[in-house]
N, C-alpha and C positions, 0 to 999 in steps of 0.2 A: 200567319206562321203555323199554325195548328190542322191547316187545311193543307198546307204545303209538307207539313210532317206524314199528314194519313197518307197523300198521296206518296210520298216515296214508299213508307208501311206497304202498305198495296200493292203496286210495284213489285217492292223486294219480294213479299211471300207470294204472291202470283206466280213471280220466277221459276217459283220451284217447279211449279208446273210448266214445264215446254220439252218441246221435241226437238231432237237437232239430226244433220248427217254432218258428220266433220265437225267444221266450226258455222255451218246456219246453222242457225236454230230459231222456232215458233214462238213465241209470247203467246200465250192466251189468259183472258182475265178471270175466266174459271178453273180452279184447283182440280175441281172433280169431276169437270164436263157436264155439268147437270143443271140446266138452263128453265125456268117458267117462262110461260106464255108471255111474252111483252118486252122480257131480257135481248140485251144485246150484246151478241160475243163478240168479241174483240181479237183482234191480234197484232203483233209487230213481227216482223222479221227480222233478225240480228245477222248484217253480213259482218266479220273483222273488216279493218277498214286493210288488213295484208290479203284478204283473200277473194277472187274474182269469179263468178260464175256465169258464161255465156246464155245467151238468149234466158234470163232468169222471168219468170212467167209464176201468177197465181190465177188460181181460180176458186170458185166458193159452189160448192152442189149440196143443195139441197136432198136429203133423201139418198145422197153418194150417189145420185141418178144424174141430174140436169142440171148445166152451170147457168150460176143466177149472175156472173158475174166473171171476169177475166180480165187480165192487162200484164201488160209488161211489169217489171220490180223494179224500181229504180236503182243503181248501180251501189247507193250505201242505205239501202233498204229504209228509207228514211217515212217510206209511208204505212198508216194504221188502216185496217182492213177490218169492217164491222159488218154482220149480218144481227136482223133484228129478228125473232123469232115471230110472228103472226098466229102460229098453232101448234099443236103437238109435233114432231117430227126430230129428225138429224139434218147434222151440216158436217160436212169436210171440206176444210181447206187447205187445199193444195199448194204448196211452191214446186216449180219442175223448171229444170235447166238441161241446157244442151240439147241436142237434137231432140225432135217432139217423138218419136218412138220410140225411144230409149224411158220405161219402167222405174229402172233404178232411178233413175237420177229425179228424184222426189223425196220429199218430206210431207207429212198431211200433220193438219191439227185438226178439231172439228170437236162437236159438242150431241148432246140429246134432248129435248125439250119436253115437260111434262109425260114422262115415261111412262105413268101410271096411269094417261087416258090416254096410250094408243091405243087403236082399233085393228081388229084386223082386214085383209084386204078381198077378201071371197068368206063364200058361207062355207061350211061343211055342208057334201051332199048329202040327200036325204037318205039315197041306201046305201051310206060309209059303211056302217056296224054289217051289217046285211052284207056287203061287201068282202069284206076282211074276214067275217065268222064263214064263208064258203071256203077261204083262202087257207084257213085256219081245218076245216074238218079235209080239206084238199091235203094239204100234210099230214095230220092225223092219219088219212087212209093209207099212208104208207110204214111201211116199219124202223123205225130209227135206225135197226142192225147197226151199231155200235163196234168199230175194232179202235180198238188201243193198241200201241205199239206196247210191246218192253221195256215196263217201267223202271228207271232209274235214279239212285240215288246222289244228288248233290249239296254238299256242305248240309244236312240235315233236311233233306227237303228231295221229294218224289213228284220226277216229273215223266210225263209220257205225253207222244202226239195223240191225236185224236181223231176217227172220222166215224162220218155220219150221213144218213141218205137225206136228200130233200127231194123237193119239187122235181117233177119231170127231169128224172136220170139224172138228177144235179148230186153233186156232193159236198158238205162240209166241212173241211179240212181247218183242226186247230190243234193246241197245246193246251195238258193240264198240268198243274201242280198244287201240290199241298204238302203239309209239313210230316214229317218221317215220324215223328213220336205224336200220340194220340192218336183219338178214333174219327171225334166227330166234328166239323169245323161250320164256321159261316160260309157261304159261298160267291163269291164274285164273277160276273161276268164283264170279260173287258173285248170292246169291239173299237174296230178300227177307222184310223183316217182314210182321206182319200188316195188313190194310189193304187200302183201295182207291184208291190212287195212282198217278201217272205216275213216271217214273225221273229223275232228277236227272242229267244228265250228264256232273257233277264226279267221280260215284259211278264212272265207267269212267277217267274222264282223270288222275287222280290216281293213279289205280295204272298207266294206263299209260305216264305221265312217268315213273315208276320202274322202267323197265323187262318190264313187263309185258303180255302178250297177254293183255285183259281181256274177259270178255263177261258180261254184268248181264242176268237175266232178269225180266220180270215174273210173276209167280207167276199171274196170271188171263190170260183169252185177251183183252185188249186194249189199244191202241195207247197209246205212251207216254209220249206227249207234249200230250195235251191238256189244256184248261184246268181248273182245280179243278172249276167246276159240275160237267164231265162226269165226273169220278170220285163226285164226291161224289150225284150224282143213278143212277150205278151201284148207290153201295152202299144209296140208302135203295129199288132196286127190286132187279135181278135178281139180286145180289149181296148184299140184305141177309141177314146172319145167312148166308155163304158156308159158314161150315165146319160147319153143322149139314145140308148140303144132300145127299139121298142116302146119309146114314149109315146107314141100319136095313141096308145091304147092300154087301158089299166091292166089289163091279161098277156100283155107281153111287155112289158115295162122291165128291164134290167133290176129295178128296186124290187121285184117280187120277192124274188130267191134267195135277195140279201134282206126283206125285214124278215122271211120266215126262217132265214138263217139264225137270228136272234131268238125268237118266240121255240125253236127247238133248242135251240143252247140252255135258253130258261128251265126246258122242261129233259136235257140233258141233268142238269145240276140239281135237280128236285128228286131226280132217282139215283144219284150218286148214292151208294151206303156210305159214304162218309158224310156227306153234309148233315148239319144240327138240323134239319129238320125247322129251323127257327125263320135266317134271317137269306136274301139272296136278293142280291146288291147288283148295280151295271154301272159302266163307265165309260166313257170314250170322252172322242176331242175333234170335232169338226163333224167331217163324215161319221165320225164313231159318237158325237154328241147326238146326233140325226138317230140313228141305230138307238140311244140307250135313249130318249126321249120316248121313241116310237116306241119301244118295246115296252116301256114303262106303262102306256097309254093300253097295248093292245094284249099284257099280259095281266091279268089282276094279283099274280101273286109276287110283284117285285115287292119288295121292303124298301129301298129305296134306290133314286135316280143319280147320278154327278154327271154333269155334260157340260163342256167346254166351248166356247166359242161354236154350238152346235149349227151345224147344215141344216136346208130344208124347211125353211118356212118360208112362208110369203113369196108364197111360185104363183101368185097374181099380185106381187107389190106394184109394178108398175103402171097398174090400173090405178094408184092412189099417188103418181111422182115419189117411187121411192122405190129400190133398187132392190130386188128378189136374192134371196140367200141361194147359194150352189146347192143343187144345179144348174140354178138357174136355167128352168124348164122354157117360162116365158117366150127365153128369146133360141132356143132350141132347135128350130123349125125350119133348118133349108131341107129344101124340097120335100115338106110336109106340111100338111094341114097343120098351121096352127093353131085352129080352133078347137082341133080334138088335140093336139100336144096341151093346149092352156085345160082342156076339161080332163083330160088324164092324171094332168098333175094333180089336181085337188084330192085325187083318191092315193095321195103319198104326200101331200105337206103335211110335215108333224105337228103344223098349230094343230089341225084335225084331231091326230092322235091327244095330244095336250089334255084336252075337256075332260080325259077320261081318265087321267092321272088318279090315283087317290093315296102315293105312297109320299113320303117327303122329295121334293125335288132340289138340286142346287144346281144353277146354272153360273156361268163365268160369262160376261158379255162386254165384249172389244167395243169401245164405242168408237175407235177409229177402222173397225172391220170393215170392210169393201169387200168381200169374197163370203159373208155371212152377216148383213149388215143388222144393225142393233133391234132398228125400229121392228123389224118381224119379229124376232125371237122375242119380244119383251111386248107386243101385243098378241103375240101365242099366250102367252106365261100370263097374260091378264083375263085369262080364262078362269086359273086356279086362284081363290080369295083369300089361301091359306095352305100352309104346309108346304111353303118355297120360301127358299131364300136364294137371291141376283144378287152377286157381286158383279159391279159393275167396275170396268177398267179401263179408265179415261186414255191411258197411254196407251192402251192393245189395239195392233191392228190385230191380223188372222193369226200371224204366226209370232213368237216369244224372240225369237230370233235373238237371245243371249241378251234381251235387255230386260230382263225382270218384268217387263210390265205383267206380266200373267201370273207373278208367284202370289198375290192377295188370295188368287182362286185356288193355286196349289196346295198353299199350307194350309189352310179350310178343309182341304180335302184330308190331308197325310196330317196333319195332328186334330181335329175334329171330327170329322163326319166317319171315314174308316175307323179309328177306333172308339168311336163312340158304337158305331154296327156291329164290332167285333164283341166289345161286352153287352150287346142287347139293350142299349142305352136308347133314349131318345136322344135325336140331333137336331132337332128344333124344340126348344123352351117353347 
């Protein structure tokens, strides 16, 4: 009776944890996705016994790379589906219905196994540093020449666009803002996802209503306020397929322009006369988690990092059966050498950057991600032995998509770590 009672127990708080689309939904027998070496995850599938789904299909990937496993569902989902862990690593398991091309039509559950001994999947080359300090006095030799547009005031708070020279006739185009009363502020740097968009203006005026000297960069060389046709007619011409562009070679690699896009932001915001002179802070969320990672890494005077579900690590994961975060350079390679696209990328995976961290970092990590998948970023991040804290998000894929799974990492951010930076606080005990 007592063995029959824990098992319902079990059961019922398990529950809490699963993923549905409609009325499927996943069972899995970990709460928090976080599995030892020898554990076996489990799942059920719950069909209603009103509702039907054609050709219903599961598979189990190791690493979100290679299925260990697939079959049809039975039609009242009546079977459990177990993967045993053997080593460190991730699983996603997928249910998919309806035509086999068809994206949407899926649900994944999946787990992470001994997060704290993964490894990573290539060395750092040896002239990284050497590398990036040429890249580094290569911008220096040019002049920032700085135009501000006409600053303006809203609801308490001054805001102006911004541009800036880079690399090889390249420009920086962004927004700043800070608050209209007072002199001297902390400074924030917020860089962006992937994509070919304008900047949202709310994106600077909300953090500088709060106190904050803000400046938002666009990640491409163009202006940031024009209307969707013009972004969207970028990406299907000179920008389509951006981040595959000059990879077979570290000196023309698309990423140049956009890490030294960052590393002059930082050292925009250091000669602002308003900034406290104290604290100068980054942030993004995917591509912009890659950006505030990297910069962290290759700028010594961040204070501190926030990166979300960040890009760009483990662009050799599938040398280890485990699925490379975007841009996934790896598999990059029609009609290119892929030996020099795989040794290119090592001189821009941010685990690289990582080792040289020394300011606090927080990262946010989807462990149902497929587009930045976990096991990289979380054996970058076991570089640093201290002064990071991972919140890990057993329901996150890449994107929040109005289901909370991503608000643990939110509210960390917006009532902890910002205004802990803003009073000069520590954010790690």
């Amino acid at each position: 009776m007592d063995l029959d009672l824990k098992a319902v127990l079990t059961l019922f708080f398990s529950c809490l944890f699963c993923v549905s689309y409609g009325q499927l939904t996943i069972w899995q027998n970990e709460t928090d996705g976080i599995f030892e070496v020898g554990d076996t995850a489990v799942w059920k599938i719950n069909i209603p016994v009103d509702s039907s789904y054609e050709n219903l299909r599961y598979r189990i990937l190791p690493g979100a790379l290679q299925t260990s496993e697939d079959g049809m569902v039975p039609g009242d989902g009546s079977n459990t589906y177990t993967y045993v862990f053997q080593e460190p690593g991730s699983v996603i398991f997928e249910v998919r219905w309806g035509s086999d091309d068809s994206w949407r039509n899926r649900v994944v559950s999946g787990g992470i196994c001994a997060p704290e001994k993964l490894e990573m999947s290539a060395e750092k080359p040896t002239d990284f540093e050497a590398f990036w300090s040429e890249k580094i006095e290569e911008l220096q030799s040019i002049p920032m020449n700085t135009v501000t547009s006409d600053e303006t005031e809203e609801e308490g708070v001054v805001y102006a666009k911004v541009q800036m020279n880079n690399i090889r006739n390249s420009k920086i185009m962004g927004q700043m803002a800070m608050p209209a009363e007072g002199d001297k502020f902390p400074a924030l740097l917020i860089v962006q996802w992937a994509g070919v968009y304008g900047l949202n203006k709310d994106w600077v005026l909300d953090k500088a209503a709060k106190g904050w000297l803000t400046l938002n960069i666009n990640p491409h060389d163009l202006p940031i306020d024009e209307d969707p046709d013009f972004y969207r007619a970028q990406s299907q011409d000179d920008l389509r397929n951006y981040a595959a562009i000059g990879n077979e070679n570290r000196y023309s690699s698309y990423f140049l322009r956009m890490y030294l896009s960052c590393y002059r932001g930082v050292e925009y915001l250091k000669g602002h006369p308003n900034w406290n002179g104290d604290i100068i802070a980054v942030m993004g969320t995917s591509q912009g988690g890659m950006q505030t990672l990297m910069v962290a890494g290759l700028h010594p005077e961040i204070d501190a990092a926030m990166a979300l579900v960040p890009a760009g690590f483990d662009m050799h994961g599938p040398d280890l059966g485990r699925r490379g975060g975007w841009p996934q350079w790896y598999y990059a390679t029609d009609g290119k050498d892929s030996l020099k696209v795989r040794e290119a990328s090592r001189y821009y995976d941010v685990a690289n950057f990582t080792s040289n961290i020394t300011c606090p970092v927080l990262v946010g990590v989807g462990l149902l991600d497929e587009t930045c998948p976990p096991e990289g970023i979380i054996a970058g991040m076991n570089q640093l032995t201290q002064n990071k804290q991972i919140v890990y998000l057993p329901k996150s894929q890449h994107q929040d998509r109005g289901t909370g799974s991503q608000a643990p990492y939110r509210k960390i951010v917006d009532e902890v770590w910002l205004p802990k930076l803003k009073m000069g606080q520590p954010v790690l005990e």
